[in-house]
One Martini backbone bead per residue (centre of mass of N, CA, C, O) as a GRO file, in nm:
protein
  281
    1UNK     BB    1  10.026   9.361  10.395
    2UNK     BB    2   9.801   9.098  10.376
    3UNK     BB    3   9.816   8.888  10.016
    4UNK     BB    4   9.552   8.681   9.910
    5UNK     BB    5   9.450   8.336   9.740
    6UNK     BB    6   9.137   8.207   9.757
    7UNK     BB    7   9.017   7.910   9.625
    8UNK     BB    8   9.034   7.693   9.400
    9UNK     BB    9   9.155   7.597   9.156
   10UNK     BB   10   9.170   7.827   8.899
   11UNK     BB   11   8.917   8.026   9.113
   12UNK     BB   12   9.079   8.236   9.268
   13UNK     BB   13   9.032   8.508   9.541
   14UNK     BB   14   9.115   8.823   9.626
   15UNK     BB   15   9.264   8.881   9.926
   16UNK     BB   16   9.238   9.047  10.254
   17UNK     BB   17   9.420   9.090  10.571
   18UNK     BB   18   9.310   9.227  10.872
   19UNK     BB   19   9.383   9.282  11.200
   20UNK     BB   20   9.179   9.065  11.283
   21UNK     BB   21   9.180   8.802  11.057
   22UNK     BB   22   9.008   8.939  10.803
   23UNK     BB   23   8.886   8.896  10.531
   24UNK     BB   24   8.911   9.112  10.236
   25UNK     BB   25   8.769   9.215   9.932
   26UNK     BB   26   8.957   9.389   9.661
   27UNK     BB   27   8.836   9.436   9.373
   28UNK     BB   28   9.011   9.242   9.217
   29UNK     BB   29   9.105   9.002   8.941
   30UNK     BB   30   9.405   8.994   9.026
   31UNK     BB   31   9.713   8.880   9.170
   32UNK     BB   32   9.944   9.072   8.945
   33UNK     BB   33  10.157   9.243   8.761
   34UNK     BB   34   9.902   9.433   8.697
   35UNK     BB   35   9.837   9.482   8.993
   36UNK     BB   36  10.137   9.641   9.073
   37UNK     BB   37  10.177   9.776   8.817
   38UNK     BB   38   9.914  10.019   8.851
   39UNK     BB   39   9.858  10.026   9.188
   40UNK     BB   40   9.712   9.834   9.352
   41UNK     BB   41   9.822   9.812   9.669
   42UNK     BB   42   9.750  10.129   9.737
   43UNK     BB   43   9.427  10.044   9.676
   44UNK     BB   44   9.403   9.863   9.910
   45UNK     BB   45   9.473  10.006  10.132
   46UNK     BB   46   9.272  10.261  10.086
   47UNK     BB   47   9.056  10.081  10.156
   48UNK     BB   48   9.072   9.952  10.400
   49UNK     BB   49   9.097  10.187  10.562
   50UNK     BB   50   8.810  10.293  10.513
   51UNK     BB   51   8.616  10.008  10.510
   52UNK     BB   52   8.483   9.910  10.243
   53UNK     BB   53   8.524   9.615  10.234
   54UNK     BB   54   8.434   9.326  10.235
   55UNK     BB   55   8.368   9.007  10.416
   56UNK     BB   56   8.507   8.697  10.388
   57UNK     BB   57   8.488   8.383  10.402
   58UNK     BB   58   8.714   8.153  10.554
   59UNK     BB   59   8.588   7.879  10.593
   60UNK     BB   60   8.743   7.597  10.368
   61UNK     BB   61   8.910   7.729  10.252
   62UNK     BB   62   9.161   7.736   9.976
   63UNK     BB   63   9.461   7.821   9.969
   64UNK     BB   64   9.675   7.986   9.750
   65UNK     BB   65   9.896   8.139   9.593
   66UNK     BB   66   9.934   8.513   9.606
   67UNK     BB   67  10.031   8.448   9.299
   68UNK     BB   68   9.980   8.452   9.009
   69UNK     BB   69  10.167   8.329   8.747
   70UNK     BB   70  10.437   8.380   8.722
   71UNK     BB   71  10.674   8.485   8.434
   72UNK     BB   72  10.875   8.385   8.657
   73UNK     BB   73  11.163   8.230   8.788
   74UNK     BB   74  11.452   8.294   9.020
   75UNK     BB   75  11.724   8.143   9.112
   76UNK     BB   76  11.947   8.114   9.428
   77UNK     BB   77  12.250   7.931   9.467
   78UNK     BB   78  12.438   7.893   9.753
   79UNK     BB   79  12.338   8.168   9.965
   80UNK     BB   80  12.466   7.989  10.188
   81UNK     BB   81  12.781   7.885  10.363
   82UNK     BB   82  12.652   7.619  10.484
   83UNK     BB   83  12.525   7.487  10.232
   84UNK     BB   84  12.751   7.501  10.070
   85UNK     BB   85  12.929   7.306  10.242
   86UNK     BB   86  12.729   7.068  10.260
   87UNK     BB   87  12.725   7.031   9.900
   88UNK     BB   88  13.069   7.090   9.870
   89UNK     BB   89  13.087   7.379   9.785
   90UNK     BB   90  13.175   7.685   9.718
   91UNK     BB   91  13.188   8.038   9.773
   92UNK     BB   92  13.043   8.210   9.582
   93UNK     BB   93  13.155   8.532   9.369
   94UNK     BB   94  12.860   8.514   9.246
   95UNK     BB   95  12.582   8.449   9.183
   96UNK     BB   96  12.356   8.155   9.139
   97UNK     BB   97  12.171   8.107   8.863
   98UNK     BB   98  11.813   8.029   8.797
   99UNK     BB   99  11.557   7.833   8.669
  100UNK     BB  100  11.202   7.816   8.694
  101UNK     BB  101  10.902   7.674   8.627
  102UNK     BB  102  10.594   7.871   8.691
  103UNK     BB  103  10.423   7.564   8.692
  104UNK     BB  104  10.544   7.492   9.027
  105UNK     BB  105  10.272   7.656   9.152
  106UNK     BB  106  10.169   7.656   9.434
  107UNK     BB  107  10.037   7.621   9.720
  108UNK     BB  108  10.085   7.588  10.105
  109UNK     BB  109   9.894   7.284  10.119
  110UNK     BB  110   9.975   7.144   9.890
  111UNK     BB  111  10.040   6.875   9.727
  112UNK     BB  112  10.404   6.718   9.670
  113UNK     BB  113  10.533   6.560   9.429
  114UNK     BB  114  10.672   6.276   9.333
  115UNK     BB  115  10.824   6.156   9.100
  116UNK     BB  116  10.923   5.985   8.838
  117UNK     BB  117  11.199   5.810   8.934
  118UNK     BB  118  11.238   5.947   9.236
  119UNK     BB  119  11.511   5.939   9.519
  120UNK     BB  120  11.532   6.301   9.570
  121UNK     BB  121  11.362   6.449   9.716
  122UNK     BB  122  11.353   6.793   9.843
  123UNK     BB  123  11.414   7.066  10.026
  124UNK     BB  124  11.313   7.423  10.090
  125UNK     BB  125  11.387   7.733  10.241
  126UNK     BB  126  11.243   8.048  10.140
  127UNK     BB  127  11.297   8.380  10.033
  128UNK     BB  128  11.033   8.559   9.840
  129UNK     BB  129  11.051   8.773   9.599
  130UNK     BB  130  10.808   9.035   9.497
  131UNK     BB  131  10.778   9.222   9.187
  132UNK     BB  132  10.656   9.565   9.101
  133UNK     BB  133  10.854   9.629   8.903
  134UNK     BB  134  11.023   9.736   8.633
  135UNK     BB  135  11.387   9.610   8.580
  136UNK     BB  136  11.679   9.783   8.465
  137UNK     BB  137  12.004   9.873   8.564
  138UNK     BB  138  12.054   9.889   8.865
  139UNK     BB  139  12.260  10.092   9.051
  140UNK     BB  140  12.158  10.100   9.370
  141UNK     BB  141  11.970   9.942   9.637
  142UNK     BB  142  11.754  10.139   9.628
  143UNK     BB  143  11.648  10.057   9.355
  144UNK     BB  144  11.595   9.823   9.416
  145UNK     BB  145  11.391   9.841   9.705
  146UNK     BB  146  11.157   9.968   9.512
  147UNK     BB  147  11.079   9.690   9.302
  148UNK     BB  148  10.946   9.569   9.566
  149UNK     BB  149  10.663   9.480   9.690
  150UNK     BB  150  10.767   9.201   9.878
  151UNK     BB  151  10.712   8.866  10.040
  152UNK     BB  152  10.760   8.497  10.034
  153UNK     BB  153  10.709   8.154  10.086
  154UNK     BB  154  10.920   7.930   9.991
  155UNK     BB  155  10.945   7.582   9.815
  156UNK     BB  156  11.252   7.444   9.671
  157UNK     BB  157  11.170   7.187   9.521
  158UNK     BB  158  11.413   6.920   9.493
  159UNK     BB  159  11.585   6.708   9.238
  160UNK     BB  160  11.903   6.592   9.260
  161UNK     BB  161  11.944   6.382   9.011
  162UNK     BB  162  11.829   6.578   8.804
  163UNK     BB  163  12.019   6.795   8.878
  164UNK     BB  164  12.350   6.621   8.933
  165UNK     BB  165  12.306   6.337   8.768
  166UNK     BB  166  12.218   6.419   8.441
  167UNK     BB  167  12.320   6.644   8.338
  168UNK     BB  168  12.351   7.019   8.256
  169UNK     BB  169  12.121   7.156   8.449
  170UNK     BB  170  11.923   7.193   8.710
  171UNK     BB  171  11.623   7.274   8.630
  172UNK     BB  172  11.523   6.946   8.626
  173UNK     BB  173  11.531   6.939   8.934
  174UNK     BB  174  11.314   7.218   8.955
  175UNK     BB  175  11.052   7.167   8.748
  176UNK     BB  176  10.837   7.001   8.877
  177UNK     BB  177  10.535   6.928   8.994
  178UNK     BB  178  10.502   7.131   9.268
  179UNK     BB  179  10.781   7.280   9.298
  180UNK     BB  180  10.648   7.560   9.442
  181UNK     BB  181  10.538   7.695   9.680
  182UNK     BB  182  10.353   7.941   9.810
  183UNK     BB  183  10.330   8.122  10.125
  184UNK     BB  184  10.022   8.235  10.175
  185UNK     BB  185  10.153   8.528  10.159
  186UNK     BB  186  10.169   8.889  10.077
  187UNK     BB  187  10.423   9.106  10.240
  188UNK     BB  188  10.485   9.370  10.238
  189UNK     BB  189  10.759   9.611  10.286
  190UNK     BB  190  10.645   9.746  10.550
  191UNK     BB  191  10.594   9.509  10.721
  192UNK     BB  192  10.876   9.331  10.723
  193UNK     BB  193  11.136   9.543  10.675
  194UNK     BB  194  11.380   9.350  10.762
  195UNK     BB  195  11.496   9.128  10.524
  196UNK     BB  196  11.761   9.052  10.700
  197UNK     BB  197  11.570   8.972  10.985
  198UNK     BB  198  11.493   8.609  10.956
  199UNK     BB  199  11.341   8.360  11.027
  200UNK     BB  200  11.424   7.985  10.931
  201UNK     BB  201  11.208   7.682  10.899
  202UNK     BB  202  11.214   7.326  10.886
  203UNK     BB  203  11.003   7.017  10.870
  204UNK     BB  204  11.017   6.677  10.912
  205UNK     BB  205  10.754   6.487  11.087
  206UNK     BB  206  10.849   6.662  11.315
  207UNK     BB  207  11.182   6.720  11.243
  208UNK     BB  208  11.409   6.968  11.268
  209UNK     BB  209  11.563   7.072  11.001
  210UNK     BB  210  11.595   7.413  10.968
  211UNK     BB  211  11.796   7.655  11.061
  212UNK     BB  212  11.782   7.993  11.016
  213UNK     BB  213  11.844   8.302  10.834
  214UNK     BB  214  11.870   8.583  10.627
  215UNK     BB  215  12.178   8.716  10.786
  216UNK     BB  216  12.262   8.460  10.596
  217UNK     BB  217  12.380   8.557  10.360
  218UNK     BB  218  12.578   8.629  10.070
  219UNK     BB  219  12.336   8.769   9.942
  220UNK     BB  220  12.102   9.002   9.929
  221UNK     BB  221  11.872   9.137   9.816
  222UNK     BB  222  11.931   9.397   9.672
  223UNK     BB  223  12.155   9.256   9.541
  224UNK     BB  224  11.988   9.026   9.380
  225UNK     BB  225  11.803   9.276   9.241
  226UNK     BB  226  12.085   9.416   9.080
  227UNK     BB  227  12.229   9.183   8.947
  228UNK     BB  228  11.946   9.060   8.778
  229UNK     BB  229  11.948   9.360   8.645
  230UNK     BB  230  12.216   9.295   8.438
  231UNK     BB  231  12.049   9.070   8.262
  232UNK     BB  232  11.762   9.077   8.319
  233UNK     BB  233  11.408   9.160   8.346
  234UNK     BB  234  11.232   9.263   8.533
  235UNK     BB  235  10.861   9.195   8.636
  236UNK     BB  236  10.568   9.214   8.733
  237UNK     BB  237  10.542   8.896   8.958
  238UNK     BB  238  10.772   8.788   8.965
  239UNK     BB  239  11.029   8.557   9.116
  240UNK     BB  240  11.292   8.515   9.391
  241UNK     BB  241  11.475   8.252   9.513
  242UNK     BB  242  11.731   8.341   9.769
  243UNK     BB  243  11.760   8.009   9.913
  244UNK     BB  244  11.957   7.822  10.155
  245UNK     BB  245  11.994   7.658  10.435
  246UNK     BB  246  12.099   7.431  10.635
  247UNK     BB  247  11.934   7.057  10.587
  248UNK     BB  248  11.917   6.907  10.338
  249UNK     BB  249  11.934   6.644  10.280
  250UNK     BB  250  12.182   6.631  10.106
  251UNK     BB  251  12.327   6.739  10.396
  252UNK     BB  252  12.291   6.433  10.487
  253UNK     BB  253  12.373   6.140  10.616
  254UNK     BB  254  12.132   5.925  10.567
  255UNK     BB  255  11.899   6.116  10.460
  256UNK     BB  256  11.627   6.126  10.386
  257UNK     BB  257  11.379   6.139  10.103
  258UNK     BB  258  11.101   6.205   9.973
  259UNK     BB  259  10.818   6.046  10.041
  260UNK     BB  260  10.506   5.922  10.077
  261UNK     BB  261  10.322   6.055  10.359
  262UNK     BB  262  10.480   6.295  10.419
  263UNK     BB  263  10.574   6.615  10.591
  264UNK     BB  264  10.571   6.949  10.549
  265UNK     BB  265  10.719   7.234  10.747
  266UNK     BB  266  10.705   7.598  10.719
  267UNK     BB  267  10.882   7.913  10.797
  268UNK     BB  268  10.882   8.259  10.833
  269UNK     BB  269  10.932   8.555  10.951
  270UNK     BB  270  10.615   8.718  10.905
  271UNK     BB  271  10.495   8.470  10.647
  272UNK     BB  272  10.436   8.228  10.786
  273UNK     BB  273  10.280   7.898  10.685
  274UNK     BB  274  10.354   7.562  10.588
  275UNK     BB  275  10.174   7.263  10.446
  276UNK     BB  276  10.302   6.969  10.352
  277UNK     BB  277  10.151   6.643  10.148
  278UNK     BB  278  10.315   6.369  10.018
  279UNK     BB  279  10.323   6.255   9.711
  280UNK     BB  280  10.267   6.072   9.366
  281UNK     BB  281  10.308   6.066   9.041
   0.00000   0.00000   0.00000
């Protein structure tokens, strides 16, 4: 299934898309922790089926983030080797873990802030898994790939001069207003199939930066949602974005960084597309 929130800015409405393209009232108040954790997916499912659910209209509704305010946001930094390579960096011999702040998700079409005093605002798509179950020292892959509601486009917008050359930690440099697009879709992981055979593309102005696979990760989703359950608890709503191919302004010589009036269009296969322009904090 895909689901989505759509309506303005903090009134967004919880609806299911069915096989034809049309949106439809899932009964429930909000797509978040505890409607995963409760077992909202399953009733969304058997409503659909039976063919309850009424039909909203959807010319001119705003899409938002398919899920309300995670918990958390979790990030595996450095998780392609061809990125690793474009950045300097070694390939890691374990994830490289940061955390972004949950406030700096929006919609999947919202425009995206350069910060105030940013020269280097830059770009990324990954693959983001969202959590449905709570989960704590995963022994397993199968029992990773068990806690997994779904999956959705990520643009993990990132300020280098702030991540790497003000000292500190990365965080600064994920966290500023805006800097997390998700969405269209929460697409749940029996439509997805196999989330490492996904193609990931990524746009500025209309010229392809990023073109990459999901099967070129360095740790897979399983290994990533077991791994980061041996440090902390993932909660039902959690969001992990787990990388990016190569192609970052970062690592392109000469290659300019985002500023207003850009736009970036980005896709991974199957879980649709988004398009942000940029504007000024």
């Amino acid at each position: 299934m895909k689901l989505l929130r759509v309506g303005p800015v903090g009134q967004e409405r919880p609806v299911v898309m069915d096989d034809a393209g049309n949106l439809r009232d899932i009964g429930e108040p909000e797509i978040d922790g505890a409607f995963l954790a409760s077992g909202g997916v399953a009733r969304v499912r058997d409503a659909l089926g039976r063919g309850s659910l009424p039909v909203v209209e959807a010319e001119g509704l705003r899409i938002g983030a398919p899920i309300a305010r995670p918990g958390k946001i979790v990030c595996i930094g450095l998780n392609f080797s061809d990125h690793a390579a474009e950045s300097g960096a070694a390939v890691p011999a374990e994830p490289v873990v940061f955390m972004k702040a949950s406030n700096t998700v929006v919609g999947p079409y919202d425009e995206v802030l350069v910060p105030r005093g940013s020269v280097k605002t830059d770009w990324e798509v990954e693959l983001a898994i969202v959590i449905g179950q709570e989960a704590r020292y995963l022994g397993s892959r199968e029992e990773a790939f068990g806690v997994i509601a779904g999956y959705a486009i990520s643009n993990d917008v990132s300020e280098r001069e702030f991540q790497l050359e003000r000292g500190g930690q990365w965080d600064k440099g994920k966290s500023c207003e805006t800097f997390n697009p998700i969405g269209p879709w929460l697409v749940t992981t029996d439509e997805v199939g196999d989330p490492q055979s996904l193609a990931m593309r990524l746009w500025v102005n209309g010229e392809l930066r990023q073109n990459g696979d999901t099967k070129n990760m360095i740790f897979d989703v399983a290994e990533v949602v077991r791994y980061l359950s041996q440090f902390m608890v993932l909660e039902p709503g959690d969001v992990i974005n787990t990388g990016t191919p190569a192609g970052v302004a970062m690592g392109i010589p000469g290659q300019p960084y985002l500023r207003a009036g850009d736009v970036v269009e980005l896709e991974i296969e199957g879980l649709g597309r988004q398009r942000q322009t940029v504007g000024q904090a």
